[in-house]
N, C-alpha and C positions, 0 to 999 in steps of 0.2 A: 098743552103748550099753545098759546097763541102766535100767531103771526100776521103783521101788518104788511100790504104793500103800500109804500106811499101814495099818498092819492092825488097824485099829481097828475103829467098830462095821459099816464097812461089811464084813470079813471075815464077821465074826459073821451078820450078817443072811442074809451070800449062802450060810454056811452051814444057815442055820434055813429059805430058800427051801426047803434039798432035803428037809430033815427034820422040818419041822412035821408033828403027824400029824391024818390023816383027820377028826378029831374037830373039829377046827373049824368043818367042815359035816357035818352028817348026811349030806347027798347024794353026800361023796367031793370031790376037788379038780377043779375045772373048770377047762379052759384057754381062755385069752380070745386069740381069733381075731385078729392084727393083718394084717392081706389087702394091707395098702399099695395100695389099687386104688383110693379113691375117698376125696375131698376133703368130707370129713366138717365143714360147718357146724354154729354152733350157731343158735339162733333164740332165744336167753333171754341175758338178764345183767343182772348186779346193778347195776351202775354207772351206770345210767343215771335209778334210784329209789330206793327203800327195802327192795327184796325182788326177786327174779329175775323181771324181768316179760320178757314179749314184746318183742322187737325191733323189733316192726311197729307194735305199739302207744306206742313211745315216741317222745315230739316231740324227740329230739337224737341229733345225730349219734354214733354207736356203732360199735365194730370188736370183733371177740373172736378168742382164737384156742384152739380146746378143744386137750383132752391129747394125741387121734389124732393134732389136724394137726401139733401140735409136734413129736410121735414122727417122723412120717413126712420130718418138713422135717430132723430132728437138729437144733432147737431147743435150745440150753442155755445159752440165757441172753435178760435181756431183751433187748439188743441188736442179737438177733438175732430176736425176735420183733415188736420195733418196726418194721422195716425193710420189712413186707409193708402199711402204712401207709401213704401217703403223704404226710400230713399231719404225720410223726413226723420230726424231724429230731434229727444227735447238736450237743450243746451243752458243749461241753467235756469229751467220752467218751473220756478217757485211759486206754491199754490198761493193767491193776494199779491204778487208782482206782475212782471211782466213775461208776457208770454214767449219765451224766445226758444230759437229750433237750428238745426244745422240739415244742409240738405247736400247730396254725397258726402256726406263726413267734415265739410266746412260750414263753422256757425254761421250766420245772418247776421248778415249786421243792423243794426235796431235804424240805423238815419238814413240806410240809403235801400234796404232789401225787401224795404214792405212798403206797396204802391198800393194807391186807390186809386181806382181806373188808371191804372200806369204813373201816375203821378206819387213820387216818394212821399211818404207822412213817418211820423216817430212810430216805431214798436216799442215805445217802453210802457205800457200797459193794453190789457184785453182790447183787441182790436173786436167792437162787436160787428155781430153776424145781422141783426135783425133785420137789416136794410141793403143787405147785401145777396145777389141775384146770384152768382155763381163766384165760388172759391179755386182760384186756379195756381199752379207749380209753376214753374220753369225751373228744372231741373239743367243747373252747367252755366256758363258764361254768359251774361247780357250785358257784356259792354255795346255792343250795337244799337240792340233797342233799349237799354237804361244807362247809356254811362257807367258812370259807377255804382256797383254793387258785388256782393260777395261773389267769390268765386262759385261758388255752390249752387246759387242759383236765387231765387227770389220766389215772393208769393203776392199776387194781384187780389185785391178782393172787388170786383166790380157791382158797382151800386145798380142798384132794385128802378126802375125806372116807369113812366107809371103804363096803366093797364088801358087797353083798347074798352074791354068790357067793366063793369062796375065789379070789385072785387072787396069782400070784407072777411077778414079769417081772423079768430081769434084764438090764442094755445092759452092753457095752465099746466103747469108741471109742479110736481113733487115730488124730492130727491133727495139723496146722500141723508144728513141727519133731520130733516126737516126744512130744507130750500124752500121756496114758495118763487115759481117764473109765472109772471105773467107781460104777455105780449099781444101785438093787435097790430094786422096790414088792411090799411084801406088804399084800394085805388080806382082811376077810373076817368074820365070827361068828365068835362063843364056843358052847361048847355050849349057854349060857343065850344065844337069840339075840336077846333085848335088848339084849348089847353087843356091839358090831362093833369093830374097832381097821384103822387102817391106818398102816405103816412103812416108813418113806423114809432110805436113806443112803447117800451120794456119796461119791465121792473124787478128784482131779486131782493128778497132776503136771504142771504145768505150763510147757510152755515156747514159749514166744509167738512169731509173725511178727517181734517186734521183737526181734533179739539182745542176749541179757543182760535182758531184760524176765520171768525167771522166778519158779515161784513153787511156789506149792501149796494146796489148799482143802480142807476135809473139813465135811462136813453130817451130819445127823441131825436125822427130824422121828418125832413118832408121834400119833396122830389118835386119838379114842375118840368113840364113840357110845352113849347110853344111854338107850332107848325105856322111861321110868319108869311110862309110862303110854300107853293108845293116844294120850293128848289132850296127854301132856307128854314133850318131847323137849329131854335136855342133852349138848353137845357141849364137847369140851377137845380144843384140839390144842399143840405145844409143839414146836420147834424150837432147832435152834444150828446155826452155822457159824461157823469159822475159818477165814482166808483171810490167807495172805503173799503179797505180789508185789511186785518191784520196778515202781516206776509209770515210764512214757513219757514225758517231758517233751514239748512241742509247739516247735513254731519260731514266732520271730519273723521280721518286716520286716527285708530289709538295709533299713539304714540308715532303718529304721522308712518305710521308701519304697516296696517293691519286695518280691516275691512271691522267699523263695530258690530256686533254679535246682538242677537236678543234685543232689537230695540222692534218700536212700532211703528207704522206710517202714520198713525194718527196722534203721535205725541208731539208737543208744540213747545219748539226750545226756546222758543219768542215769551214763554208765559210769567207775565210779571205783571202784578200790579197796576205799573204805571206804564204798561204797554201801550200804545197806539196802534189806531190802523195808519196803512200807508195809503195815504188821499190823494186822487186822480181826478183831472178836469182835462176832457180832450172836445176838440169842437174839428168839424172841417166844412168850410166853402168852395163849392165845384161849380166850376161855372164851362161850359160846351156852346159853339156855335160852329154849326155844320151848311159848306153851302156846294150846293151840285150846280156846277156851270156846266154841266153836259153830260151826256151820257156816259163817257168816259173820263169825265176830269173831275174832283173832290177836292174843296178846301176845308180844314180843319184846323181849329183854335180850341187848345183846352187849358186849362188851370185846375189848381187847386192852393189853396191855402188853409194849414192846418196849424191850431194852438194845442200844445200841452201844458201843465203845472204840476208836478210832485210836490208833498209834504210826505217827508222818508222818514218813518222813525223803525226803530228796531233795533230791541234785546239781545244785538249782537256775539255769538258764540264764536270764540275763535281763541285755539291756542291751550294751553294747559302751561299753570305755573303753581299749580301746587304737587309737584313729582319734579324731583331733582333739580336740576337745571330748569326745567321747563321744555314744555315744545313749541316752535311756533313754526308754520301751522302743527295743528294734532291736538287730540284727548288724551288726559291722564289714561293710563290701566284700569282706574278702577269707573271711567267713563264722565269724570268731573271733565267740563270747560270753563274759560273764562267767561264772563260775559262784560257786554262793551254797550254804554249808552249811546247809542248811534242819532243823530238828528241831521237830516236835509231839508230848512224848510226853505219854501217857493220855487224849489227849480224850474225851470224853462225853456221850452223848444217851440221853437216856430218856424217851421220849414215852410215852404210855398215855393209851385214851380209852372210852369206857365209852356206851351208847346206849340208851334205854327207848323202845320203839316200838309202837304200836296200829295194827292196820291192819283194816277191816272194809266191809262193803255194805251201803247201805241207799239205800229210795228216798222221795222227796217227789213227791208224786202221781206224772205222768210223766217224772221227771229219776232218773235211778238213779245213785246214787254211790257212789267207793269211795273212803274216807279213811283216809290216813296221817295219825297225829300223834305228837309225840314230845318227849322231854329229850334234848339229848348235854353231854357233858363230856370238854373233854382239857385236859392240860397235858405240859408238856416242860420239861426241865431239861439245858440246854447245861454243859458244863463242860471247860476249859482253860487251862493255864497259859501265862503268857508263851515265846513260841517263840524259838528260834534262828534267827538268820538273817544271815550273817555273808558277805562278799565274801572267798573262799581262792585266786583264780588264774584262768585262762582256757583256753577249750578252742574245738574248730573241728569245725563241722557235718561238714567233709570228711575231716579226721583228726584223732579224738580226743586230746587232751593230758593227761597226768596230772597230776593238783593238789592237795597235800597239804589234809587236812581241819582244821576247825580245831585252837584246842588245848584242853587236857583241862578249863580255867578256866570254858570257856563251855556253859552245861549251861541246861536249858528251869526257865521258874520253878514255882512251885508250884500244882499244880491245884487249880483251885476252880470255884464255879461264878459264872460269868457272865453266863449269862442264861436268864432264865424266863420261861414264854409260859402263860395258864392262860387257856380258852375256854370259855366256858356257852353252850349257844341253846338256843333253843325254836324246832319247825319244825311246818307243819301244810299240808297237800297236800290236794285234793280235786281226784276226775278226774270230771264231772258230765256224763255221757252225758245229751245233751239230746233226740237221736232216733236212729234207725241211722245217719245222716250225722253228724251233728256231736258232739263231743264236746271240752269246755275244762277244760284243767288247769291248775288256780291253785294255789299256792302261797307260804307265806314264812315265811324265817328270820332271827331275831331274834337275833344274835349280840354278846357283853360279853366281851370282849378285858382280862384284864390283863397288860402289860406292862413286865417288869425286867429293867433292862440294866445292868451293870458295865463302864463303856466302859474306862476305865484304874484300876487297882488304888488309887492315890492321889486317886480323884476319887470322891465319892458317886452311889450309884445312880440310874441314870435311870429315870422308873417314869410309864406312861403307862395311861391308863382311856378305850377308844371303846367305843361299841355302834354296833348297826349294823341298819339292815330289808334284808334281800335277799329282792326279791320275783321272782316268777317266772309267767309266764301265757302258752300256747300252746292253739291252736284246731288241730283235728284234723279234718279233710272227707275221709269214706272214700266214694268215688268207687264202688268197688267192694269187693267183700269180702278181696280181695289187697290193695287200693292203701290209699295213707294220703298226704296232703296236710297240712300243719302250717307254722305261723308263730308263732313265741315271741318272748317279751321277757322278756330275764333281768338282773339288777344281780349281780354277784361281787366279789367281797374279796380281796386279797394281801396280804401283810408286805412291807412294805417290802425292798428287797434288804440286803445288807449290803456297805459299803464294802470294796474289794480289796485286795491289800496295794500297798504303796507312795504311796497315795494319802494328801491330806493329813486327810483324816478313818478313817482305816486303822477296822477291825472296827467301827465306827460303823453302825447298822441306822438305813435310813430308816423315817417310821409306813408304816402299813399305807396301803393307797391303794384305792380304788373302781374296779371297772373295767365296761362295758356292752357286751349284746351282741343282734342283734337278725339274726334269722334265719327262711328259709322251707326246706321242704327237703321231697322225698318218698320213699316207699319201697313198695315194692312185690316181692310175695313168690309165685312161681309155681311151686308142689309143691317139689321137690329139684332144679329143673332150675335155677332162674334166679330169683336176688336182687337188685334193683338198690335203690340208695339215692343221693341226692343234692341239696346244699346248697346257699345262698346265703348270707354270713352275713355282719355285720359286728363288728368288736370296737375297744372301745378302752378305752386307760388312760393313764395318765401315762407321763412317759419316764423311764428310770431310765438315767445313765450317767457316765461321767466325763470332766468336761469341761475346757476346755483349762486351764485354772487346776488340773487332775491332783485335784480336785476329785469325790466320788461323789456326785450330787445328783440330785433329781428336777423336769423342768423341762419344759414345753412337754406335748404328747401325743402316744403313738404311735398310726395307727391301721390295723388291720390287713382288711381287703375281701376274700372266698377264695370258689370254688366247689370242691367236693368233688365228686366221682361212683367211684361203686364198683360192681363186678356181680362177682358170684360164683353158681357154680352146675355144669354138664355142656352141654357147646357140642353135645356129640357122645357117643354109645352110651360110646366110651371116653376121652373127653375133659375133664377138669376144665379152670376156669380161675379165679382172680381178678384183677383188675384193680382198681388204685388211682390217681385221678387226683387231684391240687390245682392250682390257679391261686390262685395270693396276690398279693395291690400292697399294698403297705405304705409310710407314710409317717410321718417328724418333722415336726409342724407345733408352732408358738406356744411354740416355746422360746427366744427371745429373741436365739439364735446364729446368726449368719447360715451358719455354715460347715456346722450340721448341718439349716436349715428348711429342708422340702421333701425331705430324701435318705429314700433307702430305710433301713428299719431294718435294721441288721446280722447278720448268716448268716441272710438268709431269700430261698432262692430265690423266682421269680416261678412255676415250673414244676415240679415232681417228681411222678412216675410210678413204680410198683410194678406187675409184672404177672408173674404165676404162672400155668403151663400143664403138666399131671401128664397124660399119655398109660397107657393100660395097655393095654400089647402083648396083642392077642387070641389070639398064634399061640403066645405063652409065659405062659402060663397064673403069676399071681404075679408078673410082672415088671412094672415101670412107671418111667417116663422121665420125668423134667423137668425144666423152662429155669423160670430166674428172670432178669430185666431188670428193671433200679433207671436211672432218668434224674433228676437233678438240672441247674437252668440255673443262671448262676453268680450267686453273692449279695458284697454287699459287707460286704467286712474291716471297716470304721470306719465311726463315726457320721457324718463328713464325705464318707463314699463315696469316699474320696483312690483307693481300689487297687480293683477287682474279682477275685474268685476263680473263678478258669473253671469252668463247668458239666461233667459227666462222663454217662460211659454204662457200666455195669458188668452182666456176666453170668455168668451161677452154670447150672450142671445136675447133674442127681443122676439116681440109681437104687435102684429097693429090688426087692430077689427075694422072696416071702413062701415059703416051705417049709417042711415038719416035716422034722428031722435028730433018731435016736433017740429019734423018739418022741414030739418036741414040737412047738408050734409057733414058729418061726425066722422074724425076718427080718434080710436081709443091706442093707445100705445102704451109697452110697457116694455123697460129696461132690465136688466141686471150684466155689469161691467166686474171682468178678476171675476167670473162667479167662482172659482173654485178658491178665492180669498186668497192667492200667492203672495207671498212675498217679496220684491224684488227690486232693486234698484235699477230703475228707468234712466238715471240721468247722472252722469260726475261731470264735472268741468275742472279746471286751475285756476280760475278767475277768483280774486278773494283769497286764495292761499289752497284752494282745493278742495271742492264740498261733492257731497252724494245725496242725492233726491231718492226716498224708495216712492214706488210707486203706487196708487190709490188702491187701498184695500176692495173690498167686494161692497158694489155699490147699489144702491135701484132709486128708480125713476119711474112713475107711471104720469102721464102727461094726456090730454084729450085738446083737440084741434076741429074747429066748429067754423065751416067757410057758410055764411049767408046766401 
């Protein structure tokens, strides 16, 4: 079988790896050591404030994952870097769409919950890893530091930025049915070593666990740094990816009753003829300017501005009309669905948001403080034309049926835009160290929403104006110099969801809704051996879902009760480990239905556990061994709790050899993901009418990583 990467600018690059010359460092080209032997933490991240603070020092629960750990896991994508979380679960993560996740048991919201460098950008397709230096959580409320975003919490990917020393790495990887990754990080100084540059670019062929689910992606990023001054520092980074993939459709309910039986992860409901892939174009510009007016005082100006484009097509399954009445949603008995010509072409997101921020120390008598204050501003403009969506024939979970597409008459309407979301706040933090024990950080942000919606093209726009105080207050008891004890009180903000199709308020967005969260948690930090952190937390918001009148509404509250504990650190001389545990109860109350008060909220286990153990053989010098174990208990399908979906146990082990092969330094890795081949459903959601994702059959990957 052959396999092409395009040779586009990742050729290029992997050529300039071999022959950039000497002259970008004085000092000669240096090669950076990857050893694969140790479970390289970070102890800083942005997400959790307004600037990279300490991890020890912040009152909310936090995860990160730097660039080593990623390298050494064969991390290339969020996905798969969510998954060492516990708290992260997938939420309608169709293999060829868009990667989406829930974190304490509420989904993410695709416009507001996924920042680059803090700044919001779209999640509606692969957010890539290439150019990105550490993947970090925030687990729980960020109205403070983000305004609006899910209750749940959010995920930061912060960009790769460039290197002091001359840095050149290049990976290939081979995986699942014949993938082909290849990627390349250059960085480093200019002769004038005020400016540093670093460049990033990928390429995949693509071909998925799910047969006929393939595709292709290509990236490119490039970073600049420019030291204008010792006290003034401007950064520009700029990025693109294209990405085709035919998307996975999920399964429904037979008979909207009953969990289907005997099907495969790798069968593709999508598979017809005149299938398409679903075509993705994301771009983003960041632009930073950092200026130090004294030893304690910092000004900071960031942006970002981020384009998307979807072309949506897809072999839509949904519903059964050949068995009686029909179902809708649900599969005939004997496993027939409909299937639906679906077309979105050009859709449109262009978010961009901009931040002015003061950050400095000062004290009043014996209280020492250090104050964030700031402006943000974003706005976003949706835009899409009326879609296709048309019933052509019928097909079967067990053997697919061919079924002509539509005809030539029926074509998407004209794109426009739809809807607009434009956000002003004012936000202002103080951390007021009271004595070596106590320390309280208050904060709040004052957030003014306006909101325009185009619900149907013959109907005038709908146009709404809230503002909003989200405040925020945790008390911090440092026991000892390692430890940290904390109890917060936070208010957070969401957009409304947006009704799903088939519903009778179809792309209809509910407002925006308040949600509260109230938590103790501690953390404790013992040199490089041993990290522990852990939670008690409560959250709640309104219920968002569609109810039996097929109706998208918001009614009653969810509310969601969770302990978190996490250790990471060396058990042993050669022993790493992480370990992720949650315990969630989650409940519908005060929504006026009796079928759904009182049940669990939907796809959220009670239980899920993450736990990583990386051995480095002492008698083979660069060799290292590890097990991954993921436990989920099982969560319920529907608001009513009608079906449960069984809990699972899945295990993964890998190995990396570190070695120099002519001359350089080499490391060799190799995968296998599900190695015992489980079967199991990862993911349901209601959105759509109610689908279930099983999860990736038993996979491998062998990849090699070559730093000059």
């Amino acid at each position: 079988m052959k396999h092409t990467l395009k040779p586009t600018l990742l050729a290029c690059a992997i050529l300039q790896a071999f022959s950039i010359s000497p002259a970008f460092g004085q000092d000669g080209i240096q090669s950076v050591v990857v050893s694969g032997s140790k479970w390289l933490a970070t102890d800083r991240a942005s997400i959790g404030g307004f600037s990279d603070t300490p991890l020890l020092e912040t009152p909310a629960s936090i995860s990160a994952l730097t660039l080593n750990q990623m390298q050494d896991l064969s991390i290339r994508s969020a996905s798969e870097a969510a998954r060492f979380d516990a708290s992260v679960g997938d939420a309608y993560n169709a293999v060829g769409y868009a990667e989406q996740f829930s974190i304490r048991g509420f989904a993410l919201d695709n416009a507001t919950s996924f920042r680059k460098d803090m700044i919001a950008i779209s999640g509606d397709t692969q957010i890539p890893l290439e150019n990105k230096e550490r993947f970090e959580i925030l687990r729980g409320l960020a109205g403070l530091q983000a305004g609006v975003a899910a209750p749940g919490g959010m995920i930061n990917f912060v960009t790769k930025r460039p290197t002091s020393a001359p840095l050149r790495s290049a990976t290939v990887e081979l995986r699942e049915r014949g993938t082909v990754y290849g990627a390349v990080d250059l960085g480093g100084r200019f002769d004038d070593r005020r400016f540093g540059y670093r460049i990033n670019a990928a390429a995949e062929d693509l071909k998925s666990y799910v047969r006929g689910a393939d595709g292709e992606r290509q990236f490119v990023s490039a970073a600049f740094d420019w030291q204008i001054t010792p006290s003034a520092l401007l950064q520009l980074d700029i990025d693109h990816q294209h990405k085709s993939q035919i998307t996975a459709p999920g399964y429904q309910l037979i008979r909207n009753e009953a969990l289907p039986t005997g099907v495969s992860p790798k069968t593709l409901l999508n598979e017809q003829p005149w299938t398409k892939p679903v075509d993705t174009d994301s771009s983003n510009l960041g632009l930073r300017f950092e200026y130090r007016l004294n030893a304690d005082w910092t000004a900071t100006v960031n942006a970002n501005k981020h384009w998307f484009k979807r072309d949506d097509y897809t072999a839509f399954p949904y519903g059964c009309s050949n068995e009686g009445d029909g179902f809708y949603p649900g599969y005939c008995s004997n496993g027939d669905y409909d299937v639906y010509d679906y077309q979105s072409v050009g859709e449109r997101k262009t978010p961009w948001g901009a931040q002015a921020l003061l950050q400095g120390r000062f004290a009043t008598g014996s209280v020492r403080h250090a104050l964030s204050a700031g402006l943000a501003y974003a706005e976003r403009h949706d835009a899409y034309g009326e879609d296709v969506y048309e019933y052509v024939g019928s097909s079967n979970i067990y053997q697919n049926a061919i079924v002509p597409p539509i005809g030539a008459e029926s074509s998407t309407g004209p794109v426009m835009e739809r809807r607009s979301i434009e956000e002003r706040s004012a936000f202002v933090q103080d951390v007021l160290t009271l004595n070596e024990q106590f320390t309280v950080h208050a904060g709040v942000r004052y957030v003014k929403i306006k909101r325009n919606e185009l619900e149907e093209i013959d109907q005038p726009w709908v146009r709404e104006r809230d503002s909003y105080a989200l405040p925020n207050v945790a008390l911090v008891y440092a026991p000892a110099r390692d430890w940290r004890v904390y109890g917060s009180i936070s208010h957070g903000l969401q957009y409304g969801g947006i009704a799903p199709m088939e519903t009778t308020n179809e792309n209809q967005a509910l407002s925006p809704g308040r949600s509260k969260q109230a938590e103790i948690g501690f953390k404790r930090n013992v040199n490089e051996r041993l990290a522990l952190a852990g939670s008690l937390f409560e959250i709640r918001q309104g219920l968002e879902y569609t109810n039996a009148a097929n109706t998208f509404v918001r009614a009653g509250e969810q509310k969601h009760r969770g302990l978190e504990l996490s250790a990471q650190g060396q058990a042993l001389r050669n022993l790493d480990y992480s370990v992720s545990l949650m315990a969630l109860d989650t409940d519908q109350r005060d929504t006026g239905d009796a079928t759904t008060e009182g049940k669990r909220v939907t796809n959220v286990p009670k239980y899920r556990s993450a736990v990583w153990l990386g051995y480095a053989v002492p008698q083979v010098e660069g060799l290292k061994l590890d097990a991954v174990w993921q436990y989920s208990s099982d969560k319920a399908f529907d608001p009513a709790n009608r079906v449960k979906v069984p809990g699972y146990h899945v295990a993964g082990f890998g190995a990396s050899y570190a070695l120099r092969v002519g001359g350089v330094n080499t490391v060799l890795r190799a995968r296998v993901d599900n190695a015992f081949d489980k079967f199991y459903w990862r993911d349901v959601t209601q959105s759509l009418g109610g689908y279930l994702l099983p999860g990736a059959p038993r996979t491998f990957r062998l990849s090699a990583q070559v730093d000059f």
